[in-house]
KELUM-499615 format. One record per residue (C-alpha): residue in three letters; x negated, y, z. Coordinates in Angstrom, 1 decimal, decimal comma. Example, Ala and Ser with C-alpha at 12.3 -4.5 7.8 and 13.67 -1.06 7.14 Angstrom:
# KELUM-499615
Ala -12,3 -4,5 7,8
Ser -13,7 -1,1 7,1
***
This chain:
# KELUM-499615
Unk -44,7 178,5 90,9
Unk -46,7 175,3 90,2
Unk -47,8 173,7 93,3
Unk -51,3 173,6 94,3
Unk -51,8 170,2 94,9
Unk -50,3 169,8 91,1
Unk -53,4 171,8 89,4
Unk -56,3 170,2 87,6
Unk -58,6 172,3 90,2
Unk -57,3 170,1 93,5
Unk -57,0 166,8 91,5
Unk -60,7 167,3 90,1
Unk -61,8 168,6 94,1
Unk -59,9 165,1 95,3
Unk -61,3 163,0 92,3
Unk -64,7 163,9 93,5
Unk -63,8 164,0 97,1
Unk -63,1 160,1 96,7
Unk -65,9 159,1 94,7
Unk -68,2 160,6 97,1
Unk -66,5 159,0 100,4
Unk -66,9 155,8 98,3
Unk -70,8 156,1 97,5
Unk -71,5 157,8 100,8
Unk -69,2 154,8 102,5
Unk -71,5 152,0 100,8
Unk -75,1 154,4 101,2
Unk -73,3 154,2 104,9
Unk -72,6 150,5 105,1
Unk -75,7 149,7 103,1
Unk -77,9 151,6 105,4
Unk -76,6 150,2 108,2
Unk -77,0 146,4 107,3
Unk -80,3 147,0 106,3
Unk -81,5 148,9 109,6
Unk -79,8 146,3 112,0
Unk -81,3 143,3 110,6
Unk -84,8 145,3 110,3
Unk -84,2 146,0 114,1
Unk -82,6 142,3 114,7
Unk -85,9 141,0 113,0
Unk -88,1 143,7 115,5
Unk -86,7 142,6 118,2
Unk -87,3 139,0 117,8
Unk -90,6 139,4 116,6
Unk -91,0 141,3 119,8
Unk -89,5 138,4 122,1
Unk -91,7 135,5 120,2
Unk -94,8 138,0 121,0
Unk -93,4 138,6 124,5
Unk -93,0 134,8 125,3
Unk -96,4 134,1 123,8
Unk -97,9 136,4 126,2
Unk -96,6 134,9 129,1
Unk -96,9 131,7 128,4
Unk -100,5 132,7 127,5
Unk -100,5 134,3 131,0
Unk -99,1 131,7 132,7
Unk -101,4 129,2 130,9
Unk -104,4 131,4 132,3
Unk -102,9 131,3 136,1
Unk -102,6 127,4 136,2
Unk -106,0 126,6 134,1
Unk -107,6 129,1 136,9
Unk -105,8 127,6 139,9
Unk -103,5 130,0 140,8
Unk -100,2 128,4 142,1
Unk -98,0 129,3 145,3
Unk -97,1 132,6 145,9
Unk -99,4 134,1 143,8
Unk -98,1 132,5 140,7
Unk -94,2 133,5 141,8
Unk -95,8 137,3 142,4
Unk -96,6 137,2 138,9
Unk -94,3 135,9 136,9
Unk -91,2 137,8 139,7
Unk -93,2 141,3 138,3
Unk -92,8 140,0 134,7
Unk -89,4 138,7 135,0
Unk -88,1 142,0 136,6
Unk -89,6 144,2 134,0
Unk -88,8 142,6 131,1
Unk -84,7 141,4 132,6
Unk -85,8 137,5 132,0
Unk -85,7 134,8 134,2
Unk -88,7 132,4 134,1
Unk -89,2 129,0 135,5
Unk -92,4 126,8 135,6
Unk -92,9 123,3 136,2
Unk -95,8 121,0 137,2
Unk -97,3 118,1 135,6
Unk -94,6 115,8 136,7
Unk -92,0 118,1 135,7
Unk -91,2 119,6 139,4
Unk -90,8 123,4 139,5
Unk -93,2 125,1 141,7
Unk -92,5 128,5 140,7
Unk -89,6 130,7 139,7
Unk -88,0 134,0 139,6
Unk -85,3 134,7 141,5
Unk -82,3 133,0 140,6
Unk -78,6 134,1 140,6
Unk -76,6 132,5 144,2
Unk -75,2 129,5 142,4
Unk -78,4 128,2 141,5
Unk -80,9 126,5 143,1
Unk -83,8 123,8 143,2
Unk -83,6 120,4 144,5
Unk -86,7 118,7 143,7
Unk -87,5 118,4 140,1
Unk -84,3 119,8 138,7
Unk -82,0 122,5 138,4
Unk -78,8 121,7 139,8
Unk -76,0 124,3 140,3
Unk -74,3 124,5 143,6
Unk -70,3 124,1 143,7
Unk -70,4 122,6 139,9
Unk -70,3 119,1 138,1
Unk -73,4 118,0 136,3
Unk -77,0 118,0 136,4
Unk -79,2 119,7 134,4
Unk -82,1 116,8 132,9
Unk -85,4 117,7 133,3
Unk -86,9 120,4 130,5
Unk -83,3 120,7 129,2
Unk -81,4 124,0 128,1
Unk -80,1 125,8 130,9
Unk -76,6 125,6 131,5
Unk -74,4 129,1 130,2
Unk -78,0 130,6 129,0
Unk -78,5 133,0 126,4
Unk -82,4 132,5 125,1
Unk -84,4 134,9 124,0
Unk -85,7 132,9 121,0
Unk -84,4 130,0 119,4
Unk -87,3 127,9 121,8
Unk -85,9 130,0 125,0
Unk -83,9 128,4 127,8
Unk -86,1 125,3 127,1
Unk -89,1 123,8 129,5
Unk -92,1 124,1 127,1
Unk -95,2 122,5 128,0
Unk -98,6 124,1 128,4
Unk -101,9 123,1 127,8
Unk -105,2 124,1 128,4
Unk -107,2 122,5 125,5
Unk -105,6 118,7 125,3
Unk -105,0 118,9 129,3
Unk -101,2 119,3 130,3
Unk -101,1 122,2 132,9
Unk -97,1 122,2 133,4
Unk -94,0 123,5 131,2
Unk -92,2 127,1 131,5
Unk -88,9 128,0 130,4
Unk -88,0 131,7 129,7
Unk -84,3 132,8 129,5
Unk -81,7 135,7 129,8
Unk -79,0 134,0 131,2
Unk -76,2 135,0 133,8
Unk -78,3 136,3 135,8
Unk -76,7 138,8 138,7
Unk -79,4 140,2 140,2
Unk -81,2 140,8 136,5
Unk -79,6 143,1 134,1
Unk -81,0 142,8 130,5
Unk -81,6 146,8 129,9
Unk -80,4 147,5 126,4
Unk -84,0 147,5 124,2
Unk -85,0 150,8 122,9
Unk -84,0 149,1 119,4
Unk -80,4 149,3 119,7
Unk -80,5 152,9 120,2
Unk -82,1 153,5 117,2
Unk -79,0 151,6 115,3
Unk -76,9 154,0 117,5
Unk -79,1 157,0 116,0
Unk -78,5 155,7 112,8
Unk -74,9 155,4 112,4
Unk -74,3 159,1 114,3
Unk -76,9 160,4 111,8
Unk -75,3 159,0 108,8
Unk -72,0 160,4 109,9
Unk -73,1 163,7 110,8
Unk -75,2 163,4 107,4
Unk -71,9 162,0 105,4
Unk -69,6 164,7 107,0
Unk -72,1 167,8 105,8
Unk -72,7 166,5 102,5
Unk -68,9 166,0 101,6
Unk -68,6 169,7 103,0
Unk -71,4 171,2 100,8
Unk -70,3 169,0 98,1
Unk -66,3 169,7 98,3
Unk -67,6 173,5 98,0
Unk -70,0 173,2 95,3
Unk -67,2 170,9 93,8
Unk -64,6 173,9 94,5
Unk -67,3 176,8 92,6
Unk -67,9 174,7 89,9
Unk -64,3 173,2 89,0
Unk -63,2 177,6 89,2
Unk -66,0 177,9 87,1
Unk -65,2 175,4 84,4
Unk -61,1 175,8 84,3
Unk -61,5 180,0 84,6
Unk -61,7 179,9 80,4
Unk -58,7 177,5 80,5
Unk -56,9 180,0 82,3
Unk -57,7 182,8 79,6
Unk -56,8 180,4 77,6
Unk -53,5 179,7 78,9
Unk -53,0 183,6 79,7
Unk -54,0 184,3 75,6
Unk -51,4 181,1 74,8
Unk -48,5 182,7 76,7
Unk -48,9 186,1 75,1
Unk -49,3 184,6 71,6
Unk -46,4 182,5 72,3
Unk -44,8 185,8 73,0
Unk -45,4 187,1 69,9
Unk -48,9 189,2 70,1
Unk -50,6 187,3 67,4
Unk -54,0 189,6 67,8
Unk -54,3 187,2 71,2
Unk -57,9 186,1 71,0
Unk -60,1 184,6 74,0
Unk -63,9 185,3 74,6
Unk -66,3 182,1 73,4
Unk -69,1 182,1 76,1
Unk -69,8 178,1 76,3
Unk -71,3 175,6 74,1
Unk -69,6 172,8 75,4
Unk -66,1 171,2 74,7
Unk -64,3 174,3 76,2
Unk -66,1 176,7 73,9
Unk -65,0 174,7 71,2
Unk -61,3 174,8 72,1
Unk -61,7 178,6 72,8
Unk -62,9 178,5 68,4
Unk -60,3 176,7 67,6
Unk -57,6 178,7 69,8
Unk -58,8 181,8 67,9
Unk -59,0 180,0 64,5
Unk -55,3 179,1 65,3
Unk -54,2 182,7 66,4
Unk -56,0 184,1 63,0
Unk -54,2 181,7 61,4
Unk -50,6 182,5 63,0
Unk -52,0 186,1 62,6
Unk -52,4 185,5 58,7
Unk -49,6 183,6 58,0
Unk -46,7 186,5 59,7
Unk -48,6 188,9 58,0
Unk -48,0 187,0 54,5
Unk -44,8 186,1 55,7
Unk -44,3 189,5 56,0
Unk -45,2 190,3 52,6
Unk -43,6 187,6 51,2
Unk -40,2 189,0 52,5
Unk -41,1 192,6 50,9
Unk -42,2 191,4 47,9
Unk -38,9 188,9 47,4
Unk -36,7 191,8 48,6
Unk -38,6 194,3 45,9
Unk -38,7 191,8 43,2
Unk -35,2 191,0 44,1
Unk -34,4 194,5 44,1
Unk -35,1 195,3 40,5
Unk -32,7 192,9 38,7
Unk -29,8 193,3 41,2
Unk -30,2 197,5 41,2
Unk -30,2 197,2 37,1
Unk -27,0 195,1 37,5
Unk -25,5 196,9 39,8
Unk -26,1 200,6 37,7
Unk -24,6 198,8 34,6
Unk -20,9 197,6 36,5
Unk -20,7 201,0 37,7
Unk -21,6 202,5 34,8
Unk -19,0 200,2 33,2
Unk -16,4 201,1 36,2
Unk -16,6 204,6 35,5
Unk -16,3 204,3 32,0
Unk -19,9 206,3 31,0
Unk -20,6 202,8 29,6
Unk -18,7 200,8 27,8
Unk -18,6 197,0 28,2
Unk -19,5 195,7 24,7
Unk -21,6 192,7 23,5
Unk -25,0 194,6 23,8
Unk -23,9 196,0 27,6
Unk -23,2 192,4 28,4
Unk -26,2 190,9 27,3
Unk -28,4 193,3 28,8
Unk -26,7 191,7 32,3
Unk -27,1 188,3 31,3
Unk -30,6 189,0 30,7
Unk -30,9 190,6 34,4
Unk -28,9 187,5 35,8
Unk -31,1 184,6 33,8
Unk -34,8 186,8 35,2
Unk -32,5 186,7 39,0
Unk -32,4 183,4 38,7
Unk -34,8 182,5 37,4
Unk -36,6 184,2 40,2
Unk -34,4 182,4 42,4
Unk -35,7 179,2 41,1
Unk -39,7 180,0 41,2
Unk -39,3 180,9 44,9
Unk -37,3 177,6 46,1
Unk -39,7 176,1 43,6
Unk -42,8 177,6 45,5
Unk -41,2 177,1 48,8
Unk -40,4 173,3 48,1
Unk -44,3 173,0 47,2
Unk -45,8 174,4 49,9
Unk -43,7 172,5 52,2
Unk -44,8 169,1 50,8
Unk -41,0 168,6 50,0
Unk -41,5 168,7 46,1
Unk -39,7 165,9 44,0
Unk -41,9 164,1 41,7
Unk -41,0 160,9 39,5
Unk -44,9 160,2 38,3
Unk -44,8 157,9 35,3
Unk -47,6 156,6 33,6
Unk -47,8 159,0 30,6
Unk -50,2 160,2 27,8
Unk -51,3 163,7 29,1
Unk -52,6 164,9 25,4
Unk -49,1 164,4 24,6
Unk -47,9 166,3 27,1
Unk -50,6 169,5 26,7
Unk -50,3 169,7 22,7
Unk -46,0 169,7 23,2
Unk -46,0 172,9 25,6
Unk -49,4 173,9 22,7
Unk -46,6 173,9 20,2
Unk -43,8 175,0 22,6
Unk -45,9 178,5 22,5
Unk -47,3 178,7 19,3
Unk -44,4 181,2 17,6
Unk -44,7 183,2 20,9
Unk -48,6 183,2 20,0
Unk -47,9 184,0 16,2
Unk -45,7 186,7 16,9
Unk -48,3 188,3 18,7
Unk -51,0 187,3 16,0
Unk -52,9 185,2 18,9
Unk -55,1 182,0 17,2
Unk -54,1 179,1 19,4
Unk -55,7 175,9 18,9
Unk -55,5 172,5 20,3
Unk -58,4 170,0 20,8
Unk -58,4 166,8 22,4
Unk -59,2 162,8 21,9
Unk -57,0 160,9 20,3
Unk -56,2 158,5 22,9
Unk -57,1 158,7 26,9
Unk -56,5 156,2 29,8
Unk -53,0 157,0 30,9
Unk -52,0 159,1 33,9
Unk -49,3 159,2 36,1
Unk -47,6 162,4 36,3
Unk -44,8 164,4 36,1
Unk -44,2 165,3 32,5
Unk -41,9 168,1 33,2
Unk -44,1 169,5 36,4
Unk -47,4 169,6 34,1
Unk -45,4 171,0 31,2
Unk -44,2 173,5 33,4
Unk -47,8 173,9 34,7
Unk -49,1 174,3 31,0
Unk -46,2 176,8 30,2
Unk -47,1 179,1 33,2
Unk -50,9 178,9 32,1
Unk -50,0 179,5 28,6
Unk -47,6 182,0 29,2
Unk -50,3 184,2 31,3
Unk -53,1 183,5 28,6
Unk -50,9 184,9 25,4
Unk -49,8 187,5 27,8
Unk -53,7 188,8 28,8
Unk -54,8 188,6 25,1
Unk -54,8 191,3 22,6
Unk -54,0 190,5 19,2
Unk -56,1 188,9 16,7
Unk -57,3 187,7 20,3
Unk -58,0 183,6 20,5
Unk -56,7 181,1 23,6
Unk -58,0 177,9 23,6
Unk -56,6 174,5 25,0
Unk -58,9 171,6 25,4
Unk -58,5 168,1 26,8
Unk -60,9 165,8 28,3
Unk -62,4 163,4 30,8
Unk -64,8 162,1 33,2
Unk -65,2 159,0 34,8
Unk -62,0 159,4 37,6
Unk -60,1 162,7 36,3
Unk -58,9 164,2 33,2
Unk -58,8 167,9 32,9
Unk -57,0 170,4 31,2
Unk -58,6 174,2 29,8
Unk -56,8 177,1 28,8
Unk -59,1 179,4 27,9
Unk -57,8 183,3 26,6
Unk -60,7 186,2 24,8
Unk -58,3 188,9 27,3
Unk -59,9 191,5 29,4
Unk -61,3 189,0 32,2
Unk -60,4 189,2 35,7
Unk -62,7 191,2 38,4
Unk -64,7 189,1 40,6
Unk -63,2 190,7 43,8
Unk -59,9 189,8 42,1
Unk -60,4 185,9 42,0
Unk -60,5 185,3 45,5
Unk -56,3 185,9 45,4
Unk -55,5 185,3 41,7
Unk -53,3 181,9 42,9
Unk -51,6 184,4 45,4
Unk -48,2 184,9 45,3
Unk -47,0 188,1 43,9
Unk -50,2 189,1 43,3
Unk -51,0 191,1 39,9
Unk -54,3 192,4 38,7
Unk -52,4 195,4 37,8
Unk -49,3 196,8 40,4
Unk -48,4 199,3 38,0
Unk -47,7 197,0 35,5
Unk -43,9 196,3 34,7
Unk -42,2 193,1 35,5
Unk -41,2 192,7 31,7
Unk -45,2 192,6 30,8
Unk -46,4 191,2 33,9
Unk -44,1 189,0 35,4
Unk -43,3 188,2 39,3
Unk -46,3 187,2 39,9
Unk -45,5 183,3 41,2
Unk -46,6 181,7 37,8
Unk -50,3 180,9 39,2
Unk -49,1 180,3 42,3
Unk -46,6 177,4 41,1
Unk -49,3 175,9 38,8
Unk -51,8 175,6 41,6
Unk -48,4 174,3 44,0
Unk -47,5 171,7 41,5
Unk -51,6 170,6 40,4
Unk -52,0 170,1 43,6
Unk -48,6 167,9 44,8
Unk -50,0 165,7 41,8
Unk -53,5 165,1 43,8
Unk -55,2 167,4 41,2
Unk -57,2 170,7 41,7
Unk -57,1 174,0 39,8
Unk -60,0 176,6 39,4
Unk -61,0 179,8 37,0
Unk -63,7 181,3 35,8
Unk -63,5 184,6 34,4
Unk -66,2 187,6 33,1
Unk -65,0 190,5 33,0
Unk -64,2 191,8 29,4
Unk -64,9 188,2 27,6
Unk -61,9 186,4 29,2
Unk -60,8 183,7 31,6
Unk -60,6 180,3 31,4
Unk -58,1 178,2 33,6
Unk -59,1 174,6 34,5
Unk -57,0 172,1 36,3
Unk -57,7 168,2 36,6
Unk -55,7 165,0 37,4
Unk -56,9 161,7 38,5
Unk -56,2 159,2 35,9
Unk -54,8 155,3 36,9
Unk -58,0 152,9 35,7
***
């Protein structure tokens, strides 16, 4: 039993599975980037306007007179709610007004100075271990009131203890971000692994008929056939299985008529034989010259037969010796013309000859297209009545030469012509094998035209005769 995890199914489920964790990953990532530097860039736009206002605030106190503890009210209430620590200074640089500040900090005149540690900190300089708000923060800015110097302020976060920076409202909406886009990822590979799942049994169930047709036809039930219900690339493959099982189907059921036609045609010459040795045995014939030439006779049409079929069988395979030389094929067509012409006499058939004195050569096999012509010829004088006419003609065109045998015998049916190169096939079963033959001597012709790159036709009306066509290409 083939694994699971072995299928096409769960490797086109995974497949997709990793492409989407991949796009959903960078969406994720993307996302994320994006929505922390738009908050980064919100919250510092919202510090800059936060520091403007109190120094806009502060700027209002001192241009109205209002120092002391009236002042360190003010900026204590805006310190505490915001979680910043500010700090102004006079004129002359001393503070006068400050929130409160954490224990190892305090003011000695003009400067901060912490208590228990080396250093000073210089007038309007950057607060030791601070953490500004803005790239300005942490720094004692002057103020003005027009062009008159009121004092300088410094706003800062730092180390405060007794301030806590409360986490801005901002940083929970990154929060709400990334559990959204999780939650969001983790449903949508869900609904998209089981849409993934429907379509994937969808698309491979016709692969499984397929498979389920293939095993039985493997099995031997050649009527296997599969339903076509897509127009896509499956649907196609379904067609072509079923043009391939009518194929199979075809080819057992001519192998199967091959086999009874060799075994009847086979039949005939060895049954003759056999009656005459035991007629001979038992002494109701005797053995004389005639008696034995009636069994040579049987022996030469057995092998003969023999021959056609290894012949036939050679052909179809593509296994068929050839030695193609370049050759003149008038030659070849008027020697098997005169080959046949006593047999054609005897029977008081006109057989003429026409073709053009010279043609560009072609490289063939003499003795395959002589056997070609004799098998054409042999059928033509056999079809025609006497004082009957069969006609061979030579010519070309541009890229072929072509060869016509054309007989005034009793034509061939048009639902006949279809199978006429078929082996064993003969317009009329009844007819003897001493008048009509095996029925392979079409059936070679069209075997060996064709080994030679050529191509064989016939046209026939019935009761006017047929006319048998085959071409070569010629070497220009």
């Amino acid at each position: 039993m083939r694994r699971y995890t072995n299928s096409l199914q769960f490797r086109l489920i995974l497949g997709f599975a990793v492409i989407l964790v991949l796009v959903l990953g960078s969406v994720g990532v993307y996302a994320r980037t994006e929505v922390t530097n738009a908050v980064e860039r919100y919250e510092d736009e919202v510090i800059s306007v936060r520091e403007e206002r109190l120094q806009a605030m502060i700027t209002r106190l001192l241009a109205s007179g209002r120092r002391g503890p009236q002042l360190e009210q003010i900026i204590e209430q805006a310190g505490s709610l915001y979680g910043i620590r500010i700090a102004v200074a006079d004129e002359a640089g001393t503070v006068i007004s400050q929130t409160q500040v954490a224990p190892e900090y305090a003011i000695f005149g003009d400067n901060f100075q912490p208590q228990g540690r080396e250093g000073v900190f210089p007038k309007f300089g950057r607060l030791r271990e601070s953490r500004p708000l803005s790239p300005k923060g942490g720094q004692f800015l002057p103020i003005y009131d027009g062009d008159i110097p009121l004092g300088s302020v410094a706003i800062t976060a730092a180390g405060l203890d007794s301030f806590v920076r409360p986490e801005p409202p901002a940083v929970a909406i990154i929060a709400n971000v990334d559990s959204f886009l999780l939650w969001t990822g983790l449903a949508a590979s869900v609904f998209a692994i089981a849409i993934s799942m429907f379509v994937s049994r969808r698309t491979l169930s016709p692969l499984r008929s397929l498979q389920y047709a293939a095993e039985r036809l493997g099995a031997g039930d050649l009527a296997q056939r599969v339903r076509v219900s897509r127009n896509d690339e499956i649907g196609e493959m379904a067609e072509t299985f079923n043009a391939m099982a009518e194929g199979l189907e075809q080819a057992e059921a001519q192998r199967r008529i091959l086999m009874a036609d060799v075994a009847h045609e086979l039949r005939t010459p060895l049954a003759n034989i056999q009656g005459y040795v035991e007629a001979i045995r038992d002494g109701v014939v005797v053995a004389n010259e005639a008696t034995i030439d009636t069994l040579h006779l049987q022996v030469l049409h057995l092998a003969h037969l023999i021959e056609d079929l290894r012949l036939l069988a050679l052909a179809e395979a593509g296994a068929l010796p050839l030695d193609p030389q370049p050759a003149s094929l008038v030659d070849v067509v008027s020697t098997s013309a005169d080959a046949f012409r006593p047999r054609a006499d005897a029977k008081r058939i006109a057989l003429t000859f026409t073709g053009p004195n010279s043609m560009p050569a072609t490289s063939i096999d003499k003795e395959r297209i002589a056997q070609v012509m004799g098998n054409l010829l042999e059928n033509a004088i056999r079809h025609t009545p006497e004082h009957g006419t069969v006609s061979v003609t030579v010519g070309t065109t541009a890229s072929h030469a072509h060869v016509s045998i054309a007989d005034t015998g009793p034509g061939i049916p048009d639902s006949e012509l279809d199978r006429i190169f078929n082996r064993f096939h003969r317009l009329d079963p009844s007819r003897s094998r001493e008048t009509g033959g095996a029925g392979l001597g079409l059936t070679i012709a069209k075997q060996l035209v064709e080994a030679h790159g050529g191509s064989i036709t016939v046209n026939s009306t019935e009761g006017q005769g047929s006319t048998f066509t085959f071409e070569l290409p010629t070497d220009r």
